[in-house]
Residue frames as qw, qx, qy, qz and C-alpha x, y, z in Angstrom:
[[0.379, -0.659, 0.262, 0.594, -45.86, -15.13, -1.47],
 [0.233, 0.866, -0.253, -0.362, -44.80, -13.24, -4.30],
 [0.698, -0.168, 0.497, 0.488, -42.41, -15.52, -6.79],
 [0.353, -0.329, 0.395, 0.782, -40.05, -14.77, -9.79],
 [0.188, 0.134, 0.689, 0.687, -42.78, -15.46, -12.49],
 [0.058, -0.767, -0.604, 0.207, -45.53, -13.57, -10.85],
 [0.262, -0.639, -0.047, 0.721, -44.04, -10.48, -11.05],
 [0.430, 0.802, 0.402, 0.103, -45.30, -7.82, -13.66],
 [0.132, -0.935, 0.237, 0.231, -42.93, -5.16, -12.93],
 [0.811, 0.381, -0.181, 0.405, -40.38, -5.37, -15.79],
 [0.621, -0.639, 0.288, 0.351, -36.53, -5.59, -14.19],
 [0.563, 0.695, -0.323, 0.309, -33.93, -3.65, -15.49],
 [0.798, -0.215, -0.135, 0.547, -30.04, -3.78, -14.32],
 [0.077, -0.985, 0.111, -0.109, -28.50, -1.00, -12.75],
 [0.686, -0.474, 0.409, 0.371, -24.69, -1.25, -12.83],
 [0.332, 0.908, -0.045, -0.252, -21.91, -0.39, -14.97],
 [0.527, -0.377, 0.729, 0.221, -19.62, -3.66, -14.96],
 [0.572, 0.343, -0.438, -0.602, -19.77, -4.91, -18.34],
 [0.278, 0.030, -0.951, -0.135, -19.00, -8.39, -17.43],
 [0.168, 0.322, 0.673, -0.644, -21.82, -7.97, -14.52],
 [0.433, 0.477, -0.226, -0.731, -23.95, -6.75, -17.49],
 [0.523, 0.208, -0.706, -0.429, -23.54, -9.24, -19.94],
 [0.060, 0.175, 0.963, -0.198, -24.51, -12.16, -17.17],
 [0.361, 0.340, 0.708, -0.502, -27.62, -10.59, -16.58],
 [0.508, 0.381, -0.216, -0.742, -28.29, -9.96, -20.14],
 [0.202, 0.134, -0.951, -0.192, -28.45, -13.84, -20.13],
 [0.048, 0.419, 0.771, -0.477, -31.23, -13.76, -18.09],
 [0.025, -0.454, -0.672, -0.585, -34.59, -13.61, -20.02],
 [0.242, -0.769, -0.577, 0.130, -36.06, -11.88, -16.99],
 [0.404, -0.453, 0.018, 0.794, -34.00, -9.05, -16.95],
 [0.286, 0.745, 0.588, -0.133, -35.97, -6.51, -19.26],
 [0.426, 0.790, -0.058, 0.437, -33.19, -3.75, -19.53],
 [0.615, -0.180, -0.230, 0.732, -30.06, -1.62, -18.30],
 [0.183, -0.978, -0.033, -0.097, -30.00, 1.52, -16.72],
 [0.612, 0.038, -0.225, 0.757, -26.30, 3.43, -15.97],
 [0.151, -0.956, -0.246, 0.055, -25.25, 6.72, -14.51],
 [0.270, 0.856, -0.324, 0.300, -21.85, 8.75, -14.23],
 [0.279, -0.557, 0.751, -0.219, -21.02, 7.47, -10.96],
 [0.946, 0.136, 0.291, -0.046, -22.20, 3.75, -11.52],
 [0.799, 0.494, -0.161, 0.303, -19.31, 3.89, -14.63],
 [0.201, 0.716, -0.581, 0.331, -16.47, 6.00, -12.68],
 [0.613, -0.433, 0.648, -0.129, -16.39, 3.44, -9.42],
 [0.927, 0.147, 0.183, 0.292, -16.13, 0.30, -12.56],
 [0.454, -0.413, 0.478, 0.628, -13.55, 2.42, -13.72],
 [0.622, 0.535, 0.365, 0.439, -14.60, 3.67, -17.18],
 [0.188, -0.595, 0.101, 0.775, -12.71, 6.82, -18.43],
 [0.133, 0.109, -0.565, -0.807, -14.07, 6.66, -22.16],
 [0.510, 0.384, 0.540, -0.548, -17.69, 6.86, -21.92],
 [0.688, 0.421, -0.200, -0.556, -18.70, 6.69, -25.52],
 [0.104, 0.506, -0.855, -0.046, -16.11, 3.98, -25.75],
 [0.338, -0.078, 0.725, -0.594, -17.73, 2.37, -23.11],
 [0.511, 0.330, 0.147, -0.780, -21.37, 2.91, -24.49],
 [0.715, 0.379, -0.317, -0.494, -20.82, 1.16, -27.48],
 [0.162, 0.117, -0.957, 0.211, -19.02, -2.10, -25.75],
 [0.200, 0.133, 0.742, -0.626, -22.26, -2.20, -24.06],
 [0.635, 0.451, -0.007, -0.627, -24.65, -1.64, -27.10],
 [0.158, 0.582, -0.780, -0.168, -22.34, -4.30, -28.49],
 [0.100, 0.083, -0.972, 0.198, -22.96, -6.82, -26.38],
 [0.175, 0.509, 0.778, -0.324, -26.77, -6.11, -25.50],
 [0.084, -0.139, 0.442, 0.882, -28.15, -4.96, -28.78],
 [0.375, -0.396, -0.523, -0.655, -32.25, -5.53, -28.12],
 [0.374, -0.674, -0.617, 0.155, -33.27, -4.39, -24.68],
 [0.146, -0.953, -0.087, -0.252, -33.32, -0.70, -23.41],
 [0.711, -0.175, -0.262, 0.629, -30.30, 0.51, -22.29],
 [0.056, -0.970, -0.220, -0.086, -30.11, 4.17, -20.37],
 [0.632, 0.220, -0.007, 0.743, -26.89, 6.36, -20.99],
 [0.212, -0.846, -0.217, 0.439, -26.95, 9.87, -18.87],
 [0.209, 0.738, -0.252, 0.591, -25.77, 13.38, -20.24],
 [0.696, -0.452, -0.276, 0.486, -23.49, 14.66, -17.79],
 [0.144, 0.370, 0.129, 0.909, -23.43, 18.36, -18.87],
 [0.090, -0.396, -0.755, 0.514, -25.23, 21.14, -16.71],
 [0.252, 0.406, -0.043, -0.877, -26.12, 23.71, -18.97],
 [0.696, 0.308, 0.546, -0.351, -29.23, 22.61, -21.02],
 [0.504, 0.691, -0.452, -0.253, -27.35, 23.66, -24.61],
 [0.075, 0.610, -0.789, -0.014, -24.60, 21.32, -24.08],
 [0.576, 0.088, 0.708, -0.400, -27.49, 18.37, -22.61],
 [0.728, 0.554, 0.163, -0.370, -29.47, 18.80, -25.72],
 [0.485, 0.707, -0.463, -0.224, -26.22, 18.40, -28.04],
 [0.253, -0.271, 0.888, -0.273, -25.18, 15.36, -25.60],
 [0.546, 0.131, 0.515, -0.648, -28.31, 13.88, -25.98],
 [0.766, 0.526, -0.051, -0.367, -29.05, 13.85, -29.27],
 [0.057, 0.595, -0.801, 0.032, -25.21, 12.31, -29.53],
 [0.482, -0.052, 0.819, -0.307, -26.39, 9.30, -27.15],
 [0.774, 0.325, 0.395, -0.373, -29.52, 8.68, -29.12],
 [0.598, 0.549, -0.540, -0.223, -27.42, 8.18, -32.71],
 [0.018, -0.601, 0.790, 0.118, -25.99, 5.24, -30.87],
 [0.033, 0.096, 0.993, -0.056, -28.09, 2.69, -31.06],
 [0.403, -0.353, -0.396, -0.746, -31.84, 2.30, -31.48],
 [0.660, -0.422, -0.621, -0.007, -32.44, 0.56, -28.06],
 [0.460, 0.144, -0.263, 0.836, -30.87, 3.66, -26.27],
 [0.293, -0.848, -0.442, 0.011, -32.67, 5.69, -23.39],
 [0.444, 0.366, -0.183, 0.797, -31.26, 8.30, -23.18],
 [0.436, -0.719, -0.477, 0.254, -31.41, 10.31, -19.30],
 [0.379, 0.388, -0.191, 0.818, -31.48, 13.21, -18.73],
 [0.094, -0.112, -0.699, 0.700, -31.37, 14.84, -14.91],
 [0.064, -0.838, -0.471, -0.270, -35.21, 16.89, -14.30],
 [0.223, -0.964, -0.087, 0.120, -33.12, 19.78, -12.80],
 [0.595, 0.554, -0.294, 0.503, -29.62, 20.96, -13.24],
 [0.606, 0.002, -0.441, 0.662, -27.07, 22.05, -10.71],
 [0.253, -0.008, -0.111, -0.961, -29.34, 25.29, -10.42],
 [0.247, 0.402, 0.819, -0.325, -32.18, 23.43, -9.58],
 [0.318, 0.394, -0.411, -0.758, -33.35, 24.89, -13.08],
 [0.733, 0.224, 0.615, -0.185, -36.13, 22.26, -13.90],
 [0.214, -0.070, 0.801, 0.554, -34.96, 20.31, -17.78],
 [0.504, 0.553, 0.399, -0.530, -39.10, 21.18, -18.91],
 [0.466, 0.789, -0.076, -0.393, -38.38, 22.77, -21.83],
 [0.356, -0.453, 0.815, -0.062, -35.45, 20.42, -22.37],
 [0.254, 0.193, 0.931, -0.175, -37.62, 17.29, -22.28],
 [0.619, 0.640, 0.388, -0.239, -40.36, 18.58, -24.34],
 [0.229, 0.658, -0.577, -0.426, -37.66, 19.29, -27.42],
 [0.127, 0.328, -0.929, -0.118, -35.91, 15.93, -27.34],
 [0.472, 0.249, 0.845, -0.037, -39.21, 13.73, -26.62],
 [0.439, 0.728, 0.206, -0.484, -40.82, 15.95, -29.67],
 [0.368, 0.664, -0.566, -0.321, -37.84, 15.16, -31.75],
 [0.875, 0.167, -0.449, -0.065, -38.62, 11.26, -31.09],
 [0.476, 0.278, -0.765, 0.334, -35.98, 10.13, -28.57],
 [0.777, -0.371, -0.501, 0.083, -36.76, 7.96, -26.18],
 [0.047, 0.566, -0.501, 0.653, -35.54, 9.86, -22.41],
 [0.692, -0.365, -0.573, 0.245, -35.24, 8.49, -19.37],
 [0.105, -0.769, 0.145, -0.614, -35.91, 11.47, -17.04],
 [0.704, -0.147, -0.615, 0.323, -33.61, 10.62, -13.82],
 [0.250, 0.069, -0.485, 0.835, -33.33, 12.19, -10.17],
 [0.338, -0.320, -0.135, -0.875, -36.91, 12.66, -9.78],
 [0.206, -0.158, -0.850, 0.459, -38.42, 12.72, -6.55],
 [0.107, 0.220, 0.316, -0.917, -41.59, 15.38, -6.09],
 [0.344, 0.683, 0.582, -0.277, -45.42, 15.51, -7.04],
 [0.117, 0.879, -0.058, -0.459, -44.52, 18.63, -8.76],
 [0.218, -0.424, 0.754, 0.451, -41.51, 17.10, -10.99],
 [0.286, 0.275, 0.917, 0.046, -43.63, 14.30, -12.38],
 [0.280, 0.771, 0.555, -0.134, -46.19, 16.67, -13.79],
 [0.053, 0.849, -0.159, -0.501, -44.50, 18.94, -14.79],
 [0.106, -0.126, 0.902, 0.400, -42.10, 16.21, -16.98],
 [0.370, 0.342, 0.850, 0.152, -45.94, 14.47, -18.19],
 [0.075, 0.813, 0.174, -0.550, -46.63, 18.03, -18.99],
 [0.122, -0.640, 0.610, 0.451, -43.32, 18.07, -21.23],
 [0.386, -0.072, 0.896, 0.206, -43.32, 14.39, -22.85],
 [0.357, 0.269, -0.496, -0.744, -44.72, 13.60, -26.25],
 [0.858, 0.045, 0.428, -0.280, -47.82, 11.21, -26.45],
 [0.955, 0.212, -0.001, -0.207, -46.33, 9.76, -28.93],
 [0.472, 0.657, -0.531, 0.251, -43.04, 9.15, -27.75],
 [0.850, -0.392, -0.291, 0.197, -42.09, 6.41, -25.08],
 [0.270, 0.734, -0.293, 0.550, -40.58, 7.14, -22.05],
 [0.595, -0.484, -0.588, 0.256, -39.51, 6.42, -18.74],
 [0.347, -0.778, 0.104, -0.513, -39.91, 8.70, -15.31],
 [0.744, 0.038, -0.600, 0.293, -37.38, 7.47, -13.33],
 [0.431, -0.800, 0.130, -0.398, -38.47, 8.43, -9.21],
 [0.239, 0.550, -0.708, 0.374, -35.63, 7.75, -6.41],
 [0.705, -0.523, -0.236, -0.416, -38.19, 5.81, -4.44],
 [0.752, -0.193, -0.374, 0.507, -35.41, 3.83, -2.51],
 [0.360, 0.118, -0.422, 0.824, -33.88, 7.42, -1.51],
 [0.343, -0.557, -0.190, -0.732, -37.38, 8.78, -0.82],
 [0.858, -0.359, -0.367, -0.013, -37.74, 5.90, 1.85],
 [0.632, -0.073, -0.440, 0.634, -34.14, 7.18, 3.37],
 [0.087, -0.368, 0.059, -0.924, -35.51, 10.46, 4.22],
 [0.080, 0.013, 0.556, -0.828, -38.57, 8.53, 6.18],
 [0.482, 0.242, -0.233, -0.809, -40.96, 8.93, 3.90],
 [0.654, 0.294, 0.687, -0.117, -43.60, 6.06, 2.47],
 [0.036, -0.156, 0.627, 0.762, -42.69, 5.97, -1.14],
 [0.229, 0.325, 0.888, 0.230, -45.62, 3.62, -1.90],
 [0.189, 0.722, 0.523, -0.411, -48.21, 6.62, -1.57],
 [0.101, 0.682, -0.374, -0.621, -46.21, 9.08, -3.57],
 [0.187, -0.176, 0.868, 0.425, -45.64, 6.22, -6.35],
 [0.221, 0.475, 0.846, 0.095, -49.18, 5.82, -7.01],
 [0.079, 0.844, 0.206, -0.490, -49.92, 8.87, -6.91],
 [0.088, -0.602, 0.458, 0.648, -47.21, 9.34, -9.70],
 [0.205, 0.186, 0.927, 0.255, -48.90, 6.31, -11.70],
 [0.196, 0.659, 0.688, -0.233, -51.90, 8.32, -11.99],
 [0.213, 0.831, -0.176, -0.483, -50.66, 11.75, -13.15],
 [0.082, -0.399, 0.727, 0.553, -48.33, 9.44, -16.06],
 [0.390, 0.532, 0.692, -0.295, -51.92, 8.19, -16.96],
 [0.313, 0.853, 0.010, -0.417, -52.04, 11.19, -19.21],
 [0.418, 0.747, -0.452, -0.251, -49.10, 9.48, -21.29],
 [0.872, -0.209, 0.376, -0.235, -49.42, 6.09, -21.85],
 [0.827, 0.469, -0.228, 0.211, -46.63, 5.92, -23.38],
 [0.133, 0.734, -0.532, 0.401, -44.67, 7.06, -20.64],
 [0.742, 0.063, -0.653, 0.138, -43.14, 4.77, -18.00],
 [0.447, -0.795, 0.297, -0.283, -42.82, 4.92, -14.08],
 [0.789, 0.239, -0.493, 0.278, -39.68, 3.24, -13.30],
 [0.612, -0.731, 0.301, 0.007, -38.57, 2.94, -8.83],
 [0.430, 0.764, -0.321, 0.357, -35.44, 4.01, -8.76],
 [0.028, 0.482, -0.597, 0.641, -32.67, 3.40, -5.87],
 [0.863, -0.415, -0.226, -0.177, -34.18, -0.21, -3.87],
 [0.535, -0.671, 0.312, -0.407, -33.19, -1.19, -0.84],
 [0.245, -0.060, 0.966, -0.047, -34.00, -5.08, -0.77],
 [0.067, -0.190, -0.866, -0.459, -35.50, -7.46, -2.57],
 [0.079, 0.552, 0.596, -0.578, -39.20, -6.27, -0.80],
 [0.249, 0.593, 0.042, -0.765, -39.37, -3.15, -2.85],
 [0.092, 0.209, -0.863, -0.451, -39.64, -5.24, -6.19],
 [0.133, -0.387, -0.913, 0.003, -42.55, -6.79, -4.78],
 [0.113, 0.635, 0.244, -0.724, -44.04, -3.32, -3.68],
 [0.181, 0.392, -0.380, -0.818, -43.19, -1.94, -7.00],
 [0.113, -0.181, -0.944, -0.253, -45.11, -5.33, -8.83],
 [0.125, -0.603, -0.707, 0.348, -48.02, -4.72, -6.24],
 [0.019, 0.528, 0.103, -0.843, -48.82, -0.63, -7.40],
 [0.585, 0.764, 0.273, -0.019, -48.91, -1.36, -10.68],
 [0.377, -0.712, 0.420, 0.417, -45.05, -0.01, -11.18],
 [0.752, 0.604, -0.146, -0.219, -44.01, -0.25, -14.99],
 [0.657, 0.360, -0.484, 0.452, -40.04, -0.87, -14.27],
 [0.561, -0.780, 0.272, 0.047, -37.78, -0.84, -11.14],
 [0.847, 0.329, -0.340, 0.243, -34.14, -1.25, -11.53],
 [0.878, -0.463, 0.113, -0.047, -32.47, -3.24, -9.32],
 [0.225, 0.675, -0.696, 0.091, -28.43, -3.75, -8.73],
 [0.701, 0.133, -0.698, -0.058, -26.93, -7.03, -9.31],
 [0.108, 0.149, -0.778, 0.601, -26.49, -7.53, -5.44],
 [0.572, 0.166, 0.473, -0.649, -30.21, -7.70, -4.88],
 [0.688, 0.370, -0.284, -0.555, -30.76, -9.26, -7.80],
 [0.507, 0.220, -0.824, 0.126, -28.83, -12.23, -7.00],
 [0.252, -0.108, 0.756, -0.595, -31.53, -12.60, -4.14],
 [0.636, 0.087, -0.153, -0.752, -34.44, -13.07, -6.37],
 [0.502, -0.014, -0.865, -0.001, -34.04, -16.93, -5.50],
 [0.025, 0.149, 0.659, -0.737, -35.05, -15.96, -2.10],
 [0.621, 0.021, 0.081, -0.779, -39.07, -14.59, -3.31],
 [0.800, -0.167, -0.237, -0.526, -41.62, -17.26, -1.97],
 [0.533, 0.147, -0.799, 0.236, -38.99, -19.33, -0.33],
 [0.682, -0.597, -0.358, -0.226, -40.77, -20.90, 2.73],
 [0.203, -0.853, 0.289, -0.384, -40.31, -18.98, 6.06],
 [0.916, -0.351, 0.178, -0.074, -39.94, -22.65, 8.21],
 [0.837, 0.449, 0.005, 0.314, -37.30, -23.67, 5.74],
 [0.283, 0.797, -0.139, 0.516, -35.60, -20.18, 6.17],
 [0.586, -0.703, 0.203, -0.349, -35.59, -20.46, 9.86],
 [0.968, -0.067, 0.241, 0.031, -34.38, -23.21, 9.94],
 [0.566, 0.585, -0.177, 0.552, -31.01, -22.51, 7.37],
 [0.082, -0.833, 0.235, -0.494, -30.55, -19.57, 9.43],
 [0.713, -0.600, 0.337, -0.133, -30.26, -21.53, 13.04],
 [0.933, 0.014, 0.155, 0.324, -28.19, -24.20, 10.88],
 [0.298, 0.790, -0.129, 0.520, -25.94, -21.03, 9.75],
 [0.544, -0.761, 0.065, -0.348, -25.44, -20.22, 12.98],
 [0.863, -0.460, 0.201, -0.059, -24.39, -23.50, 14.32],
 [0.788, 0.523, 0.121, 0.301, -22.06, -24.19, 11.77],
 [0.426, 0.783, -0.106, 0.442, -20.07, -21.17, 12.09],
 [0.598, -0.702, 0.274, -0.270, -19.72, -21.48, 15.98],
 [0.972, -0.080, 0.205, 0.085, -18.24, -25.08, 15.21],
 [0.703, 0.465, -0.034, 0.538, -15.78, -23.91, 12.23],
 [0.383, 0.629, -0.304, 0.605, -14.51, -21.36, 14.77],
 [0.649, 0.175, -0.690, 0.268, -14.21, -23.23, 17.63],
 [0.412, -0.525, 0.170, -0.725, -16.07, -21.66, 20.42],
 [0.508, -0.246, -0.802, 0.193, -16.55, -22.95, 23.58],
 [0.367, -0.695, 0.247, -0.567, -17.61, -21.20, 26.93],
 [0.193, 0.261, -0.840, 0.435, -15.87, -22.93, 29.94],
 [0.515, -0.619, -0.492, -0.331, -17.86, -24.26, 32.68],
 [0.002, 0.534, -0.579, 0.616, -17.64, -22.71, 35.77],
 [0.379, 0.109, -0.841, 0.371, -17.04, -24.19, 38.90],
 [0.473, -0.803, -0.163, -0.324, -19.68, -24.10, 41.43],
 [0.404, -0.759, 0.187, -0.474, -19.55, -22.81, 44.90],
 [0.744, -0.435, 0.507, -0.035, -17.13, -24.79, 47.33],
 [0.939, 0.292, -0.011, 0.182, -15.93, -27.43, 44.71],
 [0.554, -0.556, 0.379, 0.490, -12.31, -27.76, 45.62]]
């Protein structure tokens, strides 16, 4: 089985708590952070730049990914370039389509040509992926960030599509494949097993990663003792019934 220090696939955090943030930035395995628009409005931020820089603040050498949140590509590009002034460890995402399903191409080749580091996000298609390694400066890191977790709700087998995407980012080895949107702790070990560059992972799966390699006998065991336990603390019984005739 698969354990914590086997695992090539660098782990970023996905989550927009700051204190939830700063734990795992204690944690030497944790590789970078990744946010999004709705990740920050359910913690409750309402000043995003504010935000941004409480967070650059506190984790000030590992990758940290900040979204535009504009739909028209002018207003992205002027967003963008904003983000990247804030920090040098800043990824800046931006969607691979707009609201208009208007693909960010032209977009994405500007800003990786002008150097900044992008974390293309929402990308799910054969077509996307090439078209973005099309876009991307060789000489300008980046990450490709596919929804594999939502590909998997649709049915689908990510794992084929993921390799497949590892092969066309071949052409830019500077760019990153990063599985987007796990499940459970499994897909970490998938992503490790492809050859996967990044996966980020929310703090609720992450706080399973004690669980990779942990013997199955062992587990079984817990589990039946879980069980029994919980019957006891809430007092179950089943009556016995009477047999047949007994007065």
């Amino acid at each position: 089985m698969t354990k914590l220090t086997d695992l090539k696939v660098k782990i970023f955090a996905d989550g927009a708590d700051l204190a939830g943030m700063k734990a795992m930035y204690q944690k030497s395995w944790i590789k970078g952070f990744t946010t999004n628009p709705t990740l920050m409005r359910k913690a409750g931020v309402t000043d995003y730049k504010a935000f941004a820089l409480e967070v650059l603040k506190a984790i000030p050498d590992r990758p940290v990914s900040f979204e535009v949140f504009a739909d028209d590509f002018e207003e992205m590009e002027r967003q963008a370039l904003e983000i990247a002034s804030w920090g040098s460890n800043v990824n800046v995402k931006i969607p691979v389509t707009n609201t208009r399903r208007q693909f960010a191409g032209p977009l994405i080749g500007r800003l990786s040509a002008a150097g900044v580091t992008l974390n293309i996000t929402a990308v799910f298609t054969k077509e996307q992926v090439q078209g973005i390694a099309d876009q991307l400066s060789p000489k300008t890191p980046a990450i490709v960030s596919v929804f594999a977790g939502r590909i998997a709700d649709t049915g689908a087998d990510p794992i084929p599509l993921m390799q497949d995407y590892l092969k066309i980012l071949k052409s830019r080895p500077k760019a990153e494949l990063l599985w987007a949107s796990p499940r459970e702790l499994l897909n970490i070990v998938q992503a490790h097993e492809i050859g996967c560059h990044v996966i980020t992972v929310t703090n609720d799966i992450l706080n399973k990663l004690s669980l990779l390699g942990k013997d199955l006998g062992d587990y079984s065991l817990e589990t039946v003792e879980m069980f029994y336990k919980d019957a006891s603390a809430a007092g179950f019984s089943i009556p016995y019934r009477k047999k047949a005739g007994a007065a």
